[in-house]
N, C-alpha and C positions, 0 to 999 in steps of 0.2 A: 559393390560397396562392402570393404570389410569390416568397419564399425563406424560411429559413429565420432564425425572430430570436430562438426561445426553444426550451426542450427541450420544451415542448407541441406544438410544429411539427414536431419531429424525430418524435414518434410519431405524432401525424396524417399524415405525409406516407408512412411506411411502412407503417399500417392502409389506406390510400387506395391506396395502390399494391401491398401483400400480405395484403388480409383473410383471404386464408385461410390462410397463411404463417406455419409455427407459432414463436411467438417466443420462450417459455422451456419447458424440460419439467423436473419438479420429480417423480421417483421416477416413477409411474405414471400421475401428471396431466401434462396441458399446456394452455399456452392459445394460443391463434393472434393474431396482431396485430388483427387485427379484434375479437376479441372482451375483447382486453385496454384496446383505445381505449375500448370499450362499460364496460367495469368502472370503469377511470380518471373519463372520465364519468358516470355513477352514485354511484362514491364524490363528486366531487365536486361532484355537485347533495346528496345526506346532508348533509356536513358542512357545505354553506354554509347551507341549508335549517335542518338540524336542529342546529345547534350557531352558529348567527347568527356564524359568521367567514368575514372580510374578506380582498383579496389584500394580502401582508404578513404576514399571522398566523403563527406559527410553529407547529407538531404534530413531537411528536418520533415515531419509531418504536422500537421495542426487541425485538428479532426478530433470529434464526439468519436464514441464506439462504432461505427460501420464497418459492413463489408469492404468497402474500399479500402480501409486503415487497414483492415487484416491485408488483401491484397498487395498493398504497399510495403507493409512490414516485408513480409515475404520475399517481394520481388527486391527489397535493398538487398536482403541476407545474399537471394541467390546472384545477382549483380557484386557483390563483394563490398559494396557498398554499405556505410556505418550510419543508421536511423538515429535522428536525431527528434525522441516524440518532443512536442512542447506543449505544454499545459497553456491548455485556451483559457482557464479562467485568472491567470496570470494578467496584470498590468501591463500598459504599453511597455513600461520600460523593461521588466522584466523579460516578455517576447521576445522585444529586441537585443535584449542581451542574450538570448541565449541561441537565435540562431547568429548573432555577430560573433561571440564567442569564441563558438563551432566552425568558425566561416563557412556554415551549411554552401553548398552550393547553389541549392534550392530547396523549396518548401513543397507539396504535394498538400494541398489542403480543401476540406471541405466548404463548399461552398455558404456556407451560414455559420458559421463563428462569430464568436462575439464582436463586438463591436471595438471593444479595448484590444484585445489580440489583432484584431487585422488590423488596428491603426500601429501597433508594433510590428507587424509583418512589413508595412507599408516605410515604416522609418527607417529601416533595416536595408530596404533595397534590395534585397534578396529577389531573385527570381520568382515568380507565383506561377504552380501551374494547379487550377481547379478542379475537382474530380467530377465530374459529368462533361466538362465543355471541348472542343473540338482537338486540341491539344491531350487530353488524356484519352483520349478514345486513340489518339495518332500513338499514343505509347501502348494503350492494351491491345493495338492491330499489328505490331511489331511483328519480324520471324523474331520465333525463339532463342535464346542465345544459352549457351551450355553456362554451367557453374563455373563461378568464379572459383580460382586454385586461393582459400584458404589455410590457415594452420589454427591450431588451439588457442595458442597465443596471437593473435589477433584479436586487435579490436573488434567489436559485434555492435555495440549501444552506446550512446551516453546519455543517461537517466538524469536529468537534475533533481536536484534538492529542492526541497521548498520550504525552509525553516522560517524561524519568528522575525529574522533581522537579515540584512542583508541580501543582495542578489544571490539565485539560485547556483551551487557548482554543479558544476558536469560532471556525476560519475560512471567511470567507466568498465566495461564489463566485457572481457573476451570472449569470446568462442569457448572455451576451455572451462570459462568461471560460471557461462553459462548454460552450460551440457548438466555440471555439476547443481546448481540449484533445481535446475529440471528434475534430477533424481531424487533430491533433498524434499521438495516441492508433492512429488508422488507420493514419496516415502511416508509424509509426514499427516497429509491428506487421506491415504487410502483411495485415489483413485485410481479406474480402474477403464478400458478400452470401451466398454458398454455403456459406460458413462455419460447423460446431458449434462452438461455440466452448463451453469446460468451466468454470465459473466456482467455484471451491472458495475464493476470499479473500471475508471477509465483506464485505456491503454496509452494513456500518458502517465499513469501511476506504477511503481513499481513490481507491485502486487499481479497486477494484469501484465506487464512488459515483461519481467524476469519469471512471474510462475506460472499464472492460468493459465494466459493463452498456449505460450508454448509446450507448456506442458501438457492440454489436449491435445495439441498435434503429434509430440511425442508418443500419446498412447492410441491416435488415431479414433478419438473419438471425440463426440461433438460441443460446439459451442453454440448458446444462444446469446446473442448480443441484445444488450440493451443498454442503449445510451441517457434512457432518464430512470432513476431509480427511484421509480411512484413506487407505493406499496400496491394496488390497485393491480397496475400490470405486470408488477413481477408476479403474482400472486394466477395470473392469467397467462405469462409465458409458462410456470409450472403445471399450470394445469393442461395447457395447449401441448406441449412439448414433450409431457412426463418427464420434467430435470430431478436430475437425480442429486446433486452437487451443486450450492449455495454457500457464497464466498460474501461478507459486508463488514461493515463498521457496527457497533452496539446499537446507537440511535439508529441505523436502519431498519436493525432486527426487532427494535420495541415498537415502530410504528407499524409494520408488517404482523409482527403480534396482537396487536391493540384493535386490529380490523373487525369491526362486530361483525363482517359477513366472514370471518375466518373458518368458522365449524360450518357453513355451507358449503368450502372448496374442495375439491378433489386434489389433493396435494398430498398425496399417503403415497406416491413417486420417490420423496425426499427421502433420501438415506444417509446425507452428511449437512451439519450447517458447521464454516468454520470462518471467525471474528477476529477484529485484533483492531488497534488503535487508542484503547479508551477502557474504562471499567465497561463489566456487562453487570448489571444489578441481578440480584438473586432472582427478582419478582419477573423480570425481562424469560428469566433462564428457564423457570418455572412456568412461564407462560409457552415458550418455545417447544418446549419436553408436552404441554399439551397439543398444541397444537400443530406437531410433525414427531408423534409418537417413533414414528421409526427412524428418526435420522440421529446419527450421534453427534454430539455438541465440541467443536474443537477451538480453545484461543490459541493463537499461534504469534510469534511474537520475529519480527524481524527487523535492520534498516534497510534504505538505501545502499549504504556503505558496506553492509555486509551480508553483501550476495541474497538479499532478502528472511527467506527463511532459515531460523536459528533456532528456535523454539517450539515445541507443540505440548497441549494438553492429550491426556488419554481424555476418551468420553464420559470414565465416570472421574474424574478432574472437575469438572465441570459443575459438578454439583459439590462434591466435599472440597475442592483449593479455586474456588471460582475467583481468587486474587490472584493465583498463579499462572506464568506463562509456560508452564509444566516443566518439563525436562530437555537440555540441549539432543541433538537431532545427533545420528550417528555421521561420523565426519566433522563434527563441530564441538571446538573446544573453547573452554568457558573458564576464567578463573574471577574471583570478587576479589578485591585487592583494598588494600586500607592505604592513608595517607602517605604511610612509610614504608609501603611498597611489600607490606605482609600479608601474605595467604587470611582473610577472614574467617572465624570459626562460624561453625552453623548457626543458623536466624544473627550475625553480627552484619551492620550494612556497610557495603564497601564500594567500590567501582566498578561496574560489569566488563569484567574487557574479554575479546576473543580473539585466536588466535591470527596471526596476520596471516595463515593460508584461509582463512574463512574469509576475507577482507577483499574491496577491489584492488586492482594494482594503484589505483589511483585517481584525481582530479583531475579532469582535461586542461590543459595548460597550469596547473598549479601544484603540482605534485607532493610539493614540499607541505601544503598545509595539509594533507593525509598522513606525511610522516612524522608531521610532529606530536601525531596522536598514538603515534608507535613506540614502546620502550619497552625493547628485549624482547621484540618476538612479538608482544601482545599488543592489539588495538584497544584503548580506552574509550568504551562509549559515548562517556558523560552521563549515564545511566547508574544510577544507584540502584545496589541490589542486594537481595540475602539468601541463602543457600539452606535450606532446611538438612538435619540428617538425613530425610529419605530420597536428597536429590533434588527436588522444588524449588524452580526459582519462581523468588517473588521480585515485584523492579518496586522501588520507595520512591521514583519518581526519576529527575535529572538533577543534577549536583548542584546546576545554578537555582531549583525551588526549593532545594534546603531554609526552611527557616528556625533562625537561633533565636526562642525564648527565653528568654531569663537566663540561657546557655542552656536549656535542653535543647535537643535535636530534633524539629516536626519536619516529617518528609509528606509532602504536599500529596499525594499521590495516595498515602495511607488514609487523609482525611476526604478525601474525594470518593474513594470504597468505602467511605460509611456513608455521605449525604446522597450520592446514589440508589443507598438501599431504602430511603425513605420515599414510600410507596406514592409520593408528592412530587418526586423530583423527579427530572428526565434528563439533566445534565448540571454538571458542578465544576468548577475551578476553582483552585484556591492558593494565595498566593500567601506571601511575606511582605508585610508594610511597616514604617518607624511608627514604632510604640512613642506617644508625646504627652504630655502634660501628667499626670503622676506616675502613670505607667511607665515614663520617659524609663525605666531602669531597665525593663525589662529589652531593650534593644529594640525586635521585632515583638508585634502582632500577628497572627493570625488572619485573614481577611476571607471570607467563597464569595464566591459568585456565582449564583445557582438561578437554577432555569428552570420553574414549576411546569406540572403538567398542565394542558392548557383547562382551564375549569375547574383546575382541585381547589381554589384559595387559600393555598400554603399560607400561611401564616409564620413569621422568623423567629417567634418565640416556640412553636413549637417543633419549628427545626433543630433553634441551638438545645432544649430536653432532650431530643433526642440524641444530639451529639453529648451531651453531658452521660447518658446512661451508657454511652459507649466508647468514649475516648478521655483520656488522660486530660487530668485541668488545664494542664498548659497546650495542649494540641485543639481545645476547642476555639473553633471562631470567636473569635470576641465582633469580628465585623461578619456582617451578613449580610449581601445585597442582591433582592432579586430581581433579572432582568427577560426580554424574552430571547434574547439568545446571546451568546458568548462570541464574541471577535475569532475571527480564525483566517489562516493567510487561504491561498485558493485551493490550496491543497489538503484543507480540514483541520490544520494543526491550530492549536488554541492559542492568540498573541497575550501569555500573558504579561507583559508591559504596562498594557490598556489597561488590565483590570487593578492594574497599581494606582495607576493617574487615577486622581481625581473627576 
């Protein structure tokens, strides 16, 4: 092999180089890269063999974190074959849209999925084959079948979307696009071959699909899988495991935090934690820096659409621009763009766009509505953002939670990094509602919707003081409603719609 062109190469080259090199540990099992290239292999002489498909063919999976997902992913790549993860906490309809879609061929799924996803597996018609029952044992007894002859440009994935409205798209991701975030992915992280690295985001999520996973295989070292993200057991894989590298959302990292048996764990292991999705509150940050003194703190900022990671904080970021998604990644280009299509000057808010080689090629079946987000080269997020002189990007939220007061500008996103910081709060949204009855002039309101710690007794009068000593007259909530948690599709993204509606 003389470099690497597809993710079939990236696990031959670390089975050839660590057979015996254990590469994910899943509860009490594990498999070691040599015998995970042997399964990959097998699966993919079954399927080609026993189910007469071609490279191109699409097979969706539908599966929690396991060792068999790993095995599967695998065994599509080296079959030639394009995995189609699908998000089990997805609606029937949704399910079924996305392996109809796909016209997967067939599904590869775990035995215990939800209940609403298998009745969309079931609607779908699609093929089922089980992971444990006498059918998948007939695929992992296969002879081995040599690699499939891929190229860079080829398809590898189609990740879908999971936004506020509408059915999910399929986005798609080559060989080529995803050799390239694997590097972006190390680069950005500071991982390293020696590495355990703790993997609790599902591998139907981008994060997992386009960076962790393969990118421990890329550096041939290990994965600890875990499919329910308690604080309790992560806290127990780290200490079982010695992980070195911890990957979540903010609200996982403040409940993980907040564990009063924290200062009895043996978790001094930890030398990286890196976040994204959501603010991380100072208090959250501050609590982490105590309690895994040696790991540095990274926000990292990506979409789907664009090849995931784009962004990363340095570790002392973290504490001095804990609003920022730090600086773009080498190989990714970034311009903020105003309504009229002008370069923004420093801290001015404009539209985050990148460059369309950082971009997928595209939507599975839909192409054109990825290009319509293309002009001149550049993809337009939907992300508003501002550019400091020393390089720091900040996001002001998405251009649709713009809200116009009196004709000032509140970027929803800005007031959410303050009620955060209120040692009360564990989560916040905050939307634009019609300003009515004398306020009628002012157009919009202001509206959060905030999510107390459980036992603080926040109080909404001494939330909006607090936002009074911190933001602009017109940026503070005039509406304030606290709930015990915030609407989100299945994929964690916050609907705010709902918190419009009455």
């Amino acid at each position: 092999m003389d470099r690497l062109q597809t993710l079939t190469d990236v696990l031959r080259a670390s089975a050839a180089k660590f057979p015996a090199k254990v590469a994910a540990i899943d509860g009490d099992r594990a498999i070691t890269y040599g015998e995970l290239a042997d399964s990959a292999a097998r699966l993919a002489g079954g399927l080609t063999r026993g189910y007469r498909l071609e490279p191109g063919d699409r097979v969706a999976i539908a599966s929690p974190t396991c060792l068999e997902y790993l095995i599967t992913y695998w065994g599509l790549q080296w079959a030639g074959l394009v995995p189609v993860p699908v998000n089990i906490r997805l609606a029937e309809e949704g399910v079924a849209h996305v392996v109809g879609h796909t016209e997967s061929a067939l599904v590869l799924e775990h035995p215990h999925i939800p209940a609403e996803a298998a009745r969309g597996l079931e609607a779908s018609g699609i093929v089922r084959v089980e992971f444990g029952d006498p059918r998948w044992g007939e695929l992992l007894g296969s002879a081995p079948e040599e690699p499939a002859r891929r190229a860079p440009d080829d398809l590898a994935i189609i990740m879908h979307t999971s936004g506020t409205t509408g059915l999910p798209k399929g986005a798609m991701m080559t060989h080529g696009t995803s050799l390239f975030n694997i590097r972006m992915a190390v680069l950005s992280w500071g991982w390293r071959h020696e590495d355990v690295h703790l993997l609790v985001i599902p591998l139907f999520h981008c994060t997992a699909a386009y960076s962790a996973m393969p990118s421990s295989v890329y550096l041939g070292s290990t994965l600890v899988l875990l499919a329910t993200p308690e604080p309790g057991s992560i806290l127990d894989a780290i200490e079982s495991h010695r992980v070195t590298t911890f990957l979540g959302v903010p609200s996982l990292f403040h409940l993980v935090a907040s564990r009063r048996d924290l200062a009895e764990r043996e978790v001094g292991s930890l030398r990286m934690v890196g976040y994204s999705g959501s603010p991380m509150s100072t208090a959250t940050i501050r609590k982490l820096r105590q309690a895994f003194p040696g790991a540095s703190l990274h926000n990292f900022f990506g979409l789907t659409e664009t090849i995931s990671n784009t962004h990363v904080t340095a570790d002392r970021d973290a504490d001095e621009r804990p609003d920022s998604i730090g600086k773009p990644l080498p190989e990714v280009f970034q311009r903020v763009l105003l309504e009229d299509g002008a370069e923004a000057a420093p801290g001015e808010v404009g539209e985050l766009c990148l460059a369309r080689e950082n971009v997928i090629p595209g939507y599975w079946r839909d192409q054109e509505r990825l290009e319509d987000a293309v002009s001149d080269g550049w993809f337009h997020t939907g992300d508003l953002a501002a550019v400091d002189d020393q390089g720091y990007t900040y996001l002001r939220g998405r251009k649709k939670d713009m809200i116009i007061v009196a004709g000032e500008n509140v970027y929803a996103l800005e007031v959410e990094r303050v009620l955060v910081q209120h040692p009360k709060v564990l989560e916040a949204a905050v939307v634009g509602v019609p300003a009515t009855g004398a306020a009628a002039y002012m157009g919009e309101i202001v509206k959060a919707v905030v999510v107390p710690e459980e036992g603080s007794g926040l109080e909404i009068k001494e939330l909006r003081r607090f936002c009074i000593e911190r933001l602009a007259s017109y940026q503070v909530p005039q509406k304030i409603e606290l709930r015990a948690e915030l609407p989100r599709t299945p994929s964690g993204k916050v609907i705010k719609r709902l918190l419009v509606e009455e």
